[in-house]
Residue, then its C-alpha position, 0 to 999 in steps of 0.5 A: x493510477x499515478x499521473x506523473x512522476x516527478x521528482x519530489x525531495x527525498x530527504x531524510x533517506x525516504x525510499x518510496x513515495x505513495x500516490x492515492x488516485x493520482x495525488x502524493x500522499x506520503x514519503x515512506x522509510x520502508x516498504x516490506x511484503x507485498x509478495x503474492x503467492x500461486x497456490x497449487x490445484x491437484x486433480x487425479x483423472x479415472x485410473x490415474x495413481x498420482x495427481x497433477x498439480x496445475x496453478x491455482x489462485x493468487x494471493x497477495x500479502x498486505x503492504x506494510x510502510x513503515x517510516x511513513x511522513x504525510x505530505x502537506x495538504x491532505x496526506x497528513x489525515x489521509x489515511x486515517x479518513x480512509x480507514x474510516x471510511x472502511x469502518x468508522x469507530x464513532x458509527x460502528x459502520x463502513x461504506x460499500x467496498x466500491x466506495x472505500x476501496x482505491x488504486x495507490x501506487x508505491x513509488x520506488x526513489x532513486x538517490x536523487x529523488x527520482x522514481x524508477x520503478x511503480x507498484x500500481x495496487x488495485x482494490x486496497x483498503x488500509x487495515x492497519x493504522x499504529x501511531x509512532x511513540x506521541x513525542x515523535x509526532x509533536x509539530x517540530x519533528x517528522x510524523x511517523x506512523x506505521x500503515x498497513x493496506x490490503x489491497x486486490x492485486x498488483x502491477x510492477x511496472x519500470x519508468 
């Protein structure tokens, strides 16, 4: 997970900051979904006329971000190697889940750039890649992209 927490120039009203084991990856607009869901058991004993209902398994939906600018280094490719690493169009193949799948953590910004709370994903995996319109991603303007990452469960945590 996330080794430090320091403030990095939010700019341009980015709300959230995305660390992929550790690094600064992205600078993101928005972050929506996220929620998880407890569904519901029912079970009826012998001679019973009504069930019991008893919480059963949690899902959680996938992570959009949308507004998303790569930092310098190695954000600007990051996550499209990371999808490919789940299945490589060129190949037609994908590593072992052990292999492609990462810990990320979603920083939420205060005005100042400061993070105040962390949403630490365990087990994710990008599955939605979609480019901005091509002129947007021309050297002289922000890149945005819109990514979309499964992961297997979440931590919210305060700072």
């Amino acid at each position: 997970m996330a080794t430090t927490a320091e403030a990095i120039n939010r700019g341009k009203g980015f709300k959230f900051r995305v660390e992929c084991n550790g690094y600064p990856a992205v600078l993101v607009k928005t972050a929506k979904g996220g929620g998880l869901e407890i569904g519901v058991t029912e079970h009826a004993g012998a001679g019973q006329n009504f069930t019991v209902k008893e919480a059963g398994m949690i899902t959680f939906e996938p992570l959009d971000l949308e507004g998303v600018i790569p930092l310098s280094g190695p954000g600007v490719v990051y996550f499209y190697k990371w999808a490919y690493q789940a299945q490589d169009p060129m190949t037609g193949n994908g590593l072992m889940p052990a292999q492609y799948k990462r810990d990320f953590t979603l920083f939420e910004l205060d005005p100042t750039g400061n993070p105040f709370r962390s949403h630490e994903y365990q087990g994710g995996f990008v599955t939605k890649l979609k480019p901005s319109d091509r002129e947007d991603t021309a050297k002289d303007k922000d890149l945005i992209d819109s990514i979309t990452i499964t992961y297997d469960r979440v931590v919210t945590k305060e700072l």
